[in-house]
Structure formats: C-alpha cells, structure tokens
PDB file of N, H, CA, C and O in Angstrom:
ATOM      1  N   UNK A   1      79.462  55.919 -90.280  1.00  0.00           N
ATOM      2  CA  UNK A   1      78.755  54.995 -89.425  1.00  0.00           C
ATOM      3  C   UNK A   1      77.981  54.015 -90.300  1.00  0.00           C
ATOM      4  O   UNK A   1      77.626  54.584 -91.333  1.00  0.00           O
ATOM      5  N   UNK A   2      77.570  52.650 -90.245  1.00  0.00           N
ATOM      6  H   UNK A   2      77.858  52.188 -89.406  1.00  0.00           H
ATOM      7  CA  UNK A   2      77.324  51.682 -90.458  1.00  0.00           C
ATOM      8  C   UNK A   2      76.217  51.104 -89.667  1.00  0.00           C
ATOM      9  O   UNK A   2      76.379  50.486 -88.615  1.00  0.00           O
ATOM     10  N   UNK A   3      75.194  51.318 -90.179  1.00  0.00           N
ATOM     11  H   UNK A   3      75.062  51.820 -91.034  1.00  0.00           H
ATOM     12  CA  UNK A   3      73.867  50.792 -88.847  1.00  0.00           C
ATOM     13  C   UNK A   3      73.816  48.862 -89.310  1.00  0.00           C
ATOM     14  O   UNK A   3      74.022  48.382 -90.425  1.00  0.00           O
ATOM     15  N   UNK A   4      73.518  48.210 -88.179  1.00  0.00           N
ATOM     16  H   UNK A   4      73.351  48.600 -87.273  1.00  0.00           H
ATOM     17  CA  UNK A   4      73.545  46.998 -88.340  1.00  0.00           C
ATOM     18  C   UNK A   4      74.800  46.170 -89.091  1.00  0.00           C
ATOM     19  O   UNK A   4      74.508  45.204 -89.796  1.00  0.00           O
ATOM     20  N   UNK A   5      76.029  46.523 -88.946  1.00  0.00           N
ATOM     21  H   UNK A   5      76.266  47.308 -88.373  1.00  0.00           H
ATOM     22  CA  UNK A   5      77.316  46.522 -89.749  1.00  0.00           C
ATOM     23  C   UNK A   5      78.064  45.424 -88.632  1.00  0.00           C
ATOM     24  O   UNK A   5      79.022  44.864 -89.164  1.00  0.00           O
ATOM     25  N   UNK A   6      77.949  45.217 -87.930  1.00  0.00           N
ATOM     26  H   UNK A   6      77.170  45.672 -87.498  1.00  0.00           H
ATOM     27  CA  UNK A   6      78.646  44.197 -86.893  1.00  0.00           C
ATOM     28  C   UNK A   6      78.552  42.487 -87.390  1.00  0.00           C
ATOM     29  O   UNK A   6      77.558  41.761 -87.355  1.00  0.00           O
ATOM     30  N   UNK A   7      79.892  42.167 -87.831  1.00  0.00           N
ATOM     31  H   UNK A   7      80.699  42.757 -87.859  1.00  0.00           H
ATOM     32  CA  UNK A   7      79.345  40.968 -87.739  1.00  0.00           C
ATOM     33  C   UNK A   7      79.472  39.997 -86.593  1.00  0.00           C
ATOM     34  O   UNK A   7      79.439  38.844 -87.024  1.00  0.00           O
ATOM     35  N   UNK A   8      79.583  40.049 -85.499  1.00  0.00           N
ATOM     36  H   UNK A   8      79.609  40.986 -85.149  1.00  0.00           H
ATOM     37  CA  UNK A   8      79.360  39.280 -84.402  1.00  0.00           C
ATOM     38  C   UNK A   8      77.998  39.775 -83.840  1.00  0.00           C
ATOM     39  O   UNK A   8      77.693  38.959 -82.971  1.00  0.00           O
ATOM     40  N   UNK A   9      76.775  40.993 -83.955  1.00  0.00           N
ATOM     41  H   UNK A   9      77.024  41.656 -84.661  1.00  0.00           H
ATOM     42  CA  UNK A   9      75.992  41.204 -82.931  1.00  0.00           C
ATOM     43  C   UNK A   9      74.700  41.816 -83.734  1.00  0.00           C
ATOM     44  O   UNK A   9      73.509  41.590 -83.520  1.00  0.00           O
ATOM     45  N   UNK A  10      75.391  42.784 -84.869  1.00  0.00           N
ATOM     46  H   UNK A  10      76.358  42.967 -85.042  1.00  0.00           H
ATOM     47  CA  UNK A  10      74.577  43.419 -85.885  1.00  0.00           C
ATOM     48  C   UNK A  10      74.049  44.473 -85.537  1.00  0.00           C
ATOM     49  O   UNK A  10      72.932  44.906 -85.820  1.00  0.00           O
ATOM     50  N   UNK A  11      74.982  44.979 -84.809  1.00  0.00           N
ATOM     51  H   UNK A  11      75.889  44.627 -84.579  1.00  0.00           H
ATOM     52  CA  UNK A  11      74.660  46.061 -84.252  1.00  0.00           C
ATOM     53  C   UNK A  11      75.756  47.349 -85.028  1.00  0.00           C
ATOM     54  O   UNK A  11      76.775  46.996 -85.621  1.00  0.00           O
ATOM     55  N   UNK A  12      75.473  48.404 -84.942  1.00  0.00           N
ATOM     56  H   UNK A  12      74.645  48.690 -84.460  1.00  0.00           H
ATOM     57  CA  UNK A  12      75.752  49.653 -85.599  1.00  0.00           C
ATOM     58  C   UNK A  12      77.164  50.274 -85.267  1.00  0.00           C
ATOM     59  O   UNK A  12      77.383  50.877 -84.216  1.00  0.00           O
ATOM     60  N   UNK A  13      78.458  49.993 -86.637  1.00  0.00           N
ATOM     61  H   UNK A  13      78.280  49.503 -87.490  1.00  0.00           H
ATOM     62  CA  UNK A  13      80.040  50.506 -85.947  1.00  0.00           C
ATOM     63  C   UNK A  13      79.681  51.732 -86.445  1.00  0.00           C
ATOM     64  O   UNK A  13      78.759  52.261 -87.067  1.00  0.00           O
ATOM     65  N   UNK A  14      80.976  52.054 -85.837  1.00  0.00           N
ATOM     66  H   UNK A  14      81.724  51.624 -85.332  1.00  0.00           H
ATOM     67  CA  UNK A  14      81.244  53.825 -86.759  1.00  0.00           C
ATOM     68  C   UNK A  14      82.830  53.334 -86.590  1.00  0.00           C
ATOM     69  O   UNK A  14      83.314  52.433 -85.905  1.00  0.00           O
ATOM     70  N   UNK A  15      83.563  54.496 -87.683  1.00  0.00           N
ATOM     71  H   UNK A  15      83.170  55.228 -88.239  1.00  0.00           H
ATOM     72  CA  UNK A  15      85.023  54.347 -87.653  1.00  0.00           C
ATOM     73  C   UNK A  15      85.723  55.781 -87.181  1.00  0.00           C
ATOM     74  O   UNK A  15      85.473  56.962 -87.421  1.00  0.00           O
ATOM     75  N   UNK A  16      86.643  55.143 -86.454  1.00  0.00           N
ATOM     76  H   UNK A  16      86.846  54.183 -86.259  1.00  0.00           H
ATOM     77  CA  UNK A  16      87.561  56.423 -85.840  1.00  0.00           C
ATOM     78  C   UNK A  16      88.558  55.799 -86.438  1.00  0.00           C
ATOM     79  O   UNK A  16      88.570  54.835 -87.204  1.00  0.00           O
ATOM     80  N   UNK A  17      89.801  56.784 -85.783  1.00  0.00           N
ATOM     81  H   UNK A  17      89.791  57.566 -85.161  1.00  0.00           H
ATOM     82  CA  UNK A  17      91.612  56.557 -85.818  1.00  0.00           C
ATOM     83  C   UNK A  17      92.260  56.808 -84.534  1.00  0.00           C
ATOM     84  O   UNK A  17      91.775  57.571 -83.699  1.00  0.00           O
ATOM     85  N   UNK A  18      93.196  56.262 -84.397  1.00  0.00           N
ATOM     86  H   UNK A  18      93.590  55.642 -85.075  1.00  0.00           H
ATOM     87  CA  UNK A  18      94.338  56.129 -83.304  1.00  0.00           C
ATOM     88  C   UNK A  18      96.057  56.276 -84.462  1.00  0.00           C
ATOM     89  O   UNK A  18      96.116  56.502 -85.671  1.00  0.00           O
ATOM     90  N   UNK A  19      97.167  56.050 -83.504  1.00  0.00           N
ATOM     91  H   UNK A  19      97.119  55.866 -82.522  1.00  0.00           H
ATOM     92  CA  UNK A  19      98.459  56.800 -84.053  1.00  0.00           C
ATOM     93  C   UNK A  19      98.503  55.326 -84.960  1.00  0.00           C
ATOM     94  O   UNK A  19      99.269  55.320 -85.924  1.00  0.00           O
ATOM     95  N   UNK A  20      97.666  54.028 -84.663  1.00  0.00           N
ATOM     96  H   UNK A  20      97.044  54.033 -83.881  1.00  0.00           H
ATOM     97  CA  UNK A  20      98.237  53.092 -85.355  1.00  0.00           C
ATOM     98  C   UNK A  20      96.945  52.925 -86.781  1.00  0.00           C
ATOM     99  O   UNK A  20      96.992  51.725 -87.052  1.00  0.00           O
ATOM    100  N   UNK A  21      96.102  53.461 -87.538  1.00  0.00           N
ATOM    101  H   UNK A  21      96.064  54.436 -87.318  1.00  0.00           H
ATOM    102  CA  UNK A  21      95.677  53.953 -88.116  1.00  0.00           C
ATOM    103  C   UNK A  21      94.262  54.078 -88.202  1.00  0.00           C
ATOM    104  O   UNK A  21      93.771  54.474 -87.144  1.00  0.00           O
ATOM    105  N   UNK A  22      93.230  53.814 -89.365  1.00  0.00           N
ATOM    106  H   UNK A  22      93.629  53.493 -90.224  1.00  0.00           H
ATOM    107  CA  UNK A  22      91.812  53.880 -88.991  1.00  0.00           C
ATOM    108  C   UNK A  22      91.221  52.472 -88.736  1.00  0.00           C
ATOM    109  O   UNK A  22      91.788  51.516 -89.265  1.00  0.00           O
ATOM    110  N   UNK A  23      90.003  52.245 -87.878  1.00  0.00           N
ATOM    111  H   UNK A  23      89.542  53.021 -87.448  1.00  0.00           H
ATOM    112  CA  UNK A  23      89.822  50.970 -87.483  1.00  0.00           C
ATOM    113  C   UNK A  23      88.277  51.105 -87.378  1.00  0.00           C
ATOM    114  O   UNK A  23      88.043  52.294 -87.163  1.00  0.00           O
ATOM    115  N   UNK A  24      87.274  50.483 -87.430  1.00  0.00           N
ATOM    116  H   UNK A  24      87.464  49.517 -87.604  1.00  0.00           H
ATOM    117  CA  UNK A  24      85.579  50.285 -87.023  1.00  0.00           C
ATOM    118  C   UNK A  24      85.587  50.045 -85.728  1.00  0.00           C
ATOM    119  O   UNK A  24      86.563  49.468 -85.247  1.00  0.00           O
ATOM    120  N   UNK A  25      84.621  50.396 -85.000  1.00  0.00           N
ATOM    121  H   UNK A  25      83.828  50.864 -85.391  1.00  0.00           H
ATOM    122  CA  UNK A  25      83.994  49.628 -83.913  1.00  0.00           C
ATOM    123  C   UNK A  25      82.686  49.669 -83.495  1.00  0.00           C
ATOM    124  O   UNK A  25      82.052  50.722 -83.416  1.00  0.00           O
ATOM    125  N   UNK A  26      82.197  48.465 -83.192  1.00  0.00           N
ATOM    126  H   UNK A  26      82.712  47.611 -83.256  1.00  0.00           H
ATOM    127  CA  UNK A  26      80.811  48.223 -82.998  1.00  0.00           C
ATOM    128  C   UNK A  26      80.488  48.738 -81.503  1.00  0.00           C
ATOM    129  O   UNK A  26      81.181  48.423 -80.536  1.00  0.00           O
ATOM    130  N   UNK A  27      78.906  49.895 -81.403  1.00  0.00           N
ATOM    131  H   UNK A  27      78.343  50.151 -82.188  1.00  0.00           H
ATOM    132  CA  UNK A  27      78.421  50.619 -80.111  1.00  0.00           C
ATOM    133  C   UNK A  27      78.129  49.935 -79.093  1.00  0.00           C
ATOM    134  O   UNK A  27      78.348  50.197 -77.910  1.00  0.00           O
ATOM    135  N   UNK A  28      77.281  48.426 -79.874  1.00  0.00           N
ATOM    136  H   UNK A  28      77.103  48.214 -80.834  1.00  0.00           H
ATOM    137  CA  UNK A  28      76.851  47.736 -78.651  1.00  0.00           C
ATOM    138  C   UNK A  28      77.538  46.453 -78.122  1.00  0.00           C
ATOM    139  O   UNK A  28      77.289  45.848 -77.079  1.00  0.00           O
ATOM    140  N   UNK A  29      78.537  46.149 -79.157  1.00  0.00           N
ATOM    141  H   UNK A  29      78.739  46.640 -80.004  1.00  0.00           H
ATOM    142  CA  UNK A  29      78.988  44.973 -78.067  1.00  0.00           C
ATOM    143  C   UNK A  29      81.084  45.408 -77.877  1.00  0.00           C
ATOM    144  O   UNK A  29      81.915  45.008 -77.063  1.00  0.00           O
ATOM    145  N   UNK A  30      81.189  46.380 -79.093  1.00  0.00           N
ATOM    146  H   UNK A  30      80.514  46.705 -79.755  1.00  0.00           H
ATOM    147  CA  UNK A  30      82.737  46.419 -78.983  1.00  0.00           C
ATOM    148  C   UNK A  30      83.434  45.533 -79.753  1.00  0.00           C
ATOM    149  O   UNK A  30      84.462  45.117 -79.219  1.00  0.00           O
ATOM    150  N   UNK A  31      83.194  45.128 -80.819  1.00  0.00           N
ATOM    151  H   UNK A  31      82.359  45.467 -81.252  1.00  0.00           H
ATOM    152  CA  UNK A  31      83.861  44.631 -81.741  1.00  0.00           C
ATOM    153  C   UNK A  31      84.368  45.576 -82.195  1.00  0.00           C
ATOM    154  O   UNK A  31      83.840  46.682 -82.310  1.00  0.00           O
ATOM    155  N   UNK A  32      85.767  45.182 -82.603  1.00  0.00           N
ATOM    156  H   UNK A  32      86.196  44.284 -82.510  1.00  0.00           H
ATOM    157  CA  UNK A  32      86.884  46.055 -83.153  1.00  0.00           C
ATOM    158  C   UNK A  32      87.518  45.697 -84.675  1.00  0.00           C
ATOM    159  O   UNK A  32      87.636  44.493 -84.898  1.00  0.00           O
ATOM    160  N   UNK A  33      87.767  46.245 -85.308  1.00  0.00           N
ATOM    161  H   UNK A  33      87.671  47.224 -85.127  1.00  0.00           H
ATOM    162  CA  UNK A  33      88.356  45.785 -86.868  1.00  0.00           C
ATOM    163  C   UNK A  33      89.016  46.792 -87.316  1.00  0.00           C
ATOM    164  O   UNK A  33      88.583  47.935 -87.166  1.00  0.00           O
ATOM    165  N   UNK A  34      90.403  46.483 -88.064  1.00  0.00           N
ATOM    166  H   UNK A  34      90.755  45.555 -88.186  1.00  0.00           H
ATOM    167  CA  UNK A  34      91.447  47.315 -88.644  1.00  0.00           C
ATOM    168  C   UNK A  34      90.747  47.590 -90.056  1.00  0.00           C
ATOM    169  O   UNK A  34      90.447  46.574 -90.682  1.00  0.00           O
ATOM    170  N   UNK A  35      90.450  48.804 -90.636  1.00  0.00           N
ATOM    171  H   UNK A  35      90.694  49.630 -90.128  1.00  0.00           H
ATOM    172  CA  UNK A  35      90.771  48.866 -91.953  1.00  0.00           C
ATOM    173  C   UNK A  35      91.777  48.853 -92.679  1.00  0.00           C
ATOM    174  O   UNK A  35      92.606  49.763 -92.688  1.00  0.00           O
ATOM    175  N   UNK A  36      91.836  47.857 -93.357  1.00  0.00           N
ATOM    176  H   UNK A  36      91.162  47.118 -93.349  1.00  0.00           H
ATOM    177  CA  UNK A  36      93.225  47.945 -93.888  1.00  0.00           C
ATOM    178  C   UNK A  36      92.789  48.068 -95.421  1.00  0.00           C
ATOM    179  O   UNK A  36      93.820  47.832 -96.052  1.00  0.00           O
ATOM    180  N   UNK A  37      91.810  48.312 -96.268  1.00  0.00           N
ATOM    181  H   UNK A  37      90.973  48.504 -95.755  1.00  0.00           H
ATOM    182  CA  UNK A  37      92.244  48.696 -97.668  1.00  0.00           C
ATOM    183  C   UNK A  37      92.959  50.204 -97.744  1.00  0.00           C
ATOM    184  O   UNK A  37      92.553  50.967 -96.868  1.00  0.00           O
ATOM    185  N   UNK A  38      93.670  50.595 -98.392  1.00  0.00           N
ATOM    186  H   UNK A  38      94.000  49.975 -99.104  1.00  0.00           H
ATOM    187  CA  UNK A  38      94.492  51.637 -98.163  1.00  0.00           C
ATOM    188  C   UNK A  38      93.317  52.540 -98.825  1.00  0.00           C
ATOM    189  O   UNK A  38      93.282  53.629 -98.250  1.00  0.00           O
ATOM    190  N   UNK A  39      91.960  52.392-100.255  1.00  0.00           N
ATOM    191  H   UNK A  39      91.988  51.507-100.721  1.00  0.00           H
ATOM    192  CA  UNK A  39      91.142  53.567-100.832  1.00  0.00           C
ATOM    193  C   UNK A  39      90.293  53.098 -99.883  1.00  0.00           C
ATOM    194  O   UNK A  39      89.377  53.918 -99.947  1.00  0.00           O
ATOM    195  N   UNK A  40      90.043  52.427 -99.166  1.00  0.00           N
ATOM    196  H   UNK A  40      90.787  51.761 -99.113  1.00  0.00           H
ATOM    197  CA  UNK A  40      89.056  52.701 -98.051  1.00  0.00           C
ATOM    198  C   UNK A  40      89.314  53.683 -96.550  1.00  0.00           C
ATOM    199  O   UNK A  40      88.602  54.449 -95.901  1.00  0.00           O
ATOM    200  N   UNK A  41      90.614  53.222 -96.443  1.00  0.00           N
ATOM    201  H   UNK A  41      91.193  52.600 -96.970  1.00  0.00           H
ATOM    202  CA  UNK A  41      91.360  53.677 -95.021  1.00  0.00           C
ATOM    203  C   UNK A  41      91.294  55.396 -95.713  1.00  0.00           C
ATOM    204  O   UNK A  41      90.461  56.219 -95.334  1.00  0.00           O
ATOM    205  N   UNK A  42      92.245  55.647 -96.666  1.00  0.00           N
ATOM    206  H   UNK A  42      92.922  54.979 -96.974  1.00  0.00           H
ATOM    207  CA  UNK A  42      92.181  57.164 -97.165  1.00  0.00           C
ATOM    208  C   UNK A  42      90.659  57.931 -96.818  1.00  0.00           C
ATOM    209  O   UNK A  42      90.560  58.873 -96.031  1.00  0.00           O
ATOM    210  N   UNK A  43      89.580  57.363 -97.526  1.00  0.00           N
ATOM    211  H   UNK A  43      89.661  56.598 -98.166  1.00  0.00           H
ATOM    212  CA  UNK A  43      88.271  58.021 -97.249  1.00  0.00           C
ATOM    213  C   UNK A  43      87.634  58.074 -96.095  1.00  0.00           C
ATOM    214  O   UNK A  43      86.849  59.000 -95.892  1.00  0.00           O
ATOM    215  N   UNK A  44      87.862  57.079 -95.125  1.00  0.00           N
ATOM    216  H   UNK A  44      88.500  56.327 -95.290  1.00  0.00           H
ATOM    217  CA  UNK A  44      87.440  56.795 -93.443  1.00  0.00           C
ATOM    218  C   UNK A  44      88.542  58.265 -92.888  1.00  0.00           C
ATOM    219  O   UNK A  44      88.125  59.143 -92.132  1.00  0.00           O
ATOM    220  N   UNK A  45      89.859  58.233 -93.428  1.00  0.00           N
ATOM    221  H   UNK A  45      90.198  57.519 -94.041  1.00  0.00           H
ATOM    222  CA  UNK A  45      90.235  59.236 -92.744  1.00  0.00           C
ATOM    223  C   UNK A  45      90.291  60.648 -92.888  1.00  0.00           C
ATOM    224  O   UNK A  45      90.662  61.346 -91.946  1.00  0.00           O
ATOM    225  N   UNK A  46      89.983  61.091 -93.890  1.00  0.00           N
ATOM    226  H   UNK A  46      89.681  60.524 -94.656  1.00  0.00           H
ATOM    227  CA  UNK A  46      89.441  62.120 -94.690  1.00  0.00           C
ATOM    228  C   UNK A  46      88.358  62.200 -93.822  1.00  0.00           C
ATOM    229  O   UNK A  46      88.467  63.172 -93.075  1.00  0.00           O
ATOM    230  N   UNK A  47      86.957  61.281 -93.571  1.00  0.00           N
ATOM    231  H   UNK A  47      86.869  60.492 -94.178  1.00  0.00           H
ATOM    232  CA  UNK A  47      85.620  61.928 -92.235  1.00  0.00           C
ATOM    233  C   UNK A  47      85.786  61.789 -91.424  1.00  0.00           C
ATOM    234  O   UNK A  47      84.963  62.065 -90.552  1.00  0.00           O
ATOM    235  N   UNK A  48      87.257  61.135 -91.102  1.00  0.00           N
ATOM    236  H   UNK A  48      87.926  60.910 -91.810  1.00  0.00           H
ATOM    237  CA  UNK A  48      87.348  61.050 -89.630  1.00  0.00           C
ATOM    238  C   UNK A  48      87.919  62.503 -89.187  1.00  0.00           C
ATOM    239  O   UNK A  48      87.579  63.036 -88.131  1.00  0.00           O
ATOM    240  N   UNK A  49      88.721  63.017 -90.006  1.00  0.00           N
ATOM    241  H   UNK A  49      88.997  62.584 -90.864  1.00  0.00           H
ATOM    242  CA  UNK A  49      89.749  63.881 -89.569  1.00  0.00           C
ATOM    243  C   UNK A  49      88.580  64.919 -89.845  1.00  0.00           C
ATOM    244  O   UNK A  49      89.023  65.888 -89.228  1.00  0.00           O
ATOM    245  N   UNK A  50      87.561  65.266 -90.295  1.00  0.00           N
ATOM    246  H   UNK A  50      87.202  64.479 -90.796  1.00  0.00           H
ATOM    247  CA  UNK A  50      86.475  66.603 -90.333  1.00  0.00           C
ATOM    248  C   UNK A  50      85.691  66.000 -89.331  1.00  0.00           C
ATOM    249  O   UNK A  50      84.500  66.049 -89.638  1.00  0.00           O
ATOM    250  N   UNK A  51      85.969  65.275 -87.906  1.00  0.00           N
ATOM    251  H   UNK A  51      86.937  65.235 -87.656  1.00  0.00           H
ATOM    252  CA  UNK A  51      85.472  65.509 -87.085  1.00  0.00           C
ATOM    253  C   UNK A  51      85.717  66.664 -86.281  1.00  0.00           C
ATOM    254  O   UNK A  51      86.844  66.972 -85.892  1.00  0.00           O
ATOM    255  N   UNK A  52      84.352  67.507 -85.950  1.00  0.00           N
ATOM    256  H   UNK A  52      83.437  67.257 -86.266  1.00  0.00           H
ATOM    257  CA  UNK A  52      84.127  68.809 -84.834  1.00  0.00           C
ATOM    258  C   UNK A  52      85.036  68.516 -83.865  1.00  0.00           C
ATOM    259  O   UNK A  52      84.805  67.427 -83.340  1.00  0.00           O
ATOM    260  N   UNK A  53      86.039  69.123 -83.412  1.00  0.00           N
ATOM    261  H   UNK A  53      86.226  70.008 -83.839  1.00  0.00           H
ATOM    262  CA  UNK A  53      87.045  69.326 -82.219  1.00  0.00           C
ATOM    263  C   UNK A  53      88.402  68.780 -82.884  1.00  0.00           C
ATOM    264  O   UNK A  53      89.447  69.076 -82.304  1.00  0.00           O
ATOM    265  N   UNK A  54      88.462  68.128 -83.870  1.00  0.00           N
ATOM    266  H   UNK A  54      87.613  67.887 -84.341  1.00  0.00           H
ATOM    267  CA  UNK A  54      89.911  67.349 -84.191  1.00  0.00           C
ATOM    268  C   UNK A  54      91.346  68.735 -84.780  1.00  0.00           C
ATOM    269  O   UNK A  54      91.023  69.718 -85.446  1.00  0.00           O
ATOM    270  N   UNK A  55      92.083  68.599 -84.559  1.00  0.00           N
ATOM    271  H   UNK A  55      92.346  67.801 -84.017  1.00  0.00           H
ATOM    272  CA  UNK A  55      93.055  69.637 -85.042  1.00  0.00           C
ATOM    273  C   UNK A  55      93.356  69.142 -86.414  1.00  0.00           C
ATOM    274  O   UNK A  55      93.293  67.913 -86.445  1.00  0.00           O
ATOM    275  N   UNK A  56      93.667  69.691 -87.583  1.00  0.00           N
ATOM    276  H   UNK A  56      93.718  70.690 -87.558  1.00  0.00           H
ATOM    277  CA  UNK A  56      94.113  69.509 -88.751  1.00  0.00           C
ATOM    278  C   UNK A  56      95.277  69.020 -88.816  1.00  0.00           C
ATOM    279  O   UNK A  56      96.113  69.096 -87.915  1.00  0.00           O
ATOM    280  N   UNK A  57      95.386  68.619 -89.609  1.00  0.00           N
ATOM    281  H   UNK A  57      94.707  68.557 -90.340  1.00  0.00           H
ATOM    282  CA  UNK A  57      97.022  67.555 -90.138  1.00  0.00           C
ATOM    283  C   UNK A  57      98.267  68.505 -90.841  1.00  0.00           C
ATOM    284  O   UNK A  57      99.316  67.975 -91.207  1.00  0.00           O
TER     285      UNK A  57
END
C-alpha cells in the first residue's frame, strides 16, 4: 500500500492481481494502473499472493 500515491487525487493505492496480472488502485477515487516493470510486478506479487485467504500457486 502506498499512502498519498494517486496521481490524479493523492489519495492512498494498494496493489492487487487479476488473471491479466498485478495492477495499483487508488481507495478514494479508483484510479487504476498496470504494473508493468517485470522486478516490480515479481515483488507486488510475491505480497500479493501472502495475502490471508489466497490459495498458493
């Protein structure tokens, strides 16, 4: 998570994943953004995937 990380609102993303890969999104207005560096995307999905309830890979 990213507090004040939005650049349209400055408000606070966090990053999840979907089947099309990891992406940011901002809480308060919904801005959306692809990560696409591949050593960034690797480490977003590495904490994404040790989220509580997620099944292992």
């Amino acid at each position: 998570m990213e507090l004040k990380g939005c650049p349209r609102c400055r408000g606070d993303v966090y990053y999840d994943s979907d089947y099309y890969g990891v992406y940011k999104q901002c809480i308060q207005c919904g801005y959306l953004e692809d990560v696409d560096t591949s050593r960034e995307q690797a480490a977003v999905a590495v904490a994404v995937a040790a989220k509580p309830g997620r099944k292992a890979a």
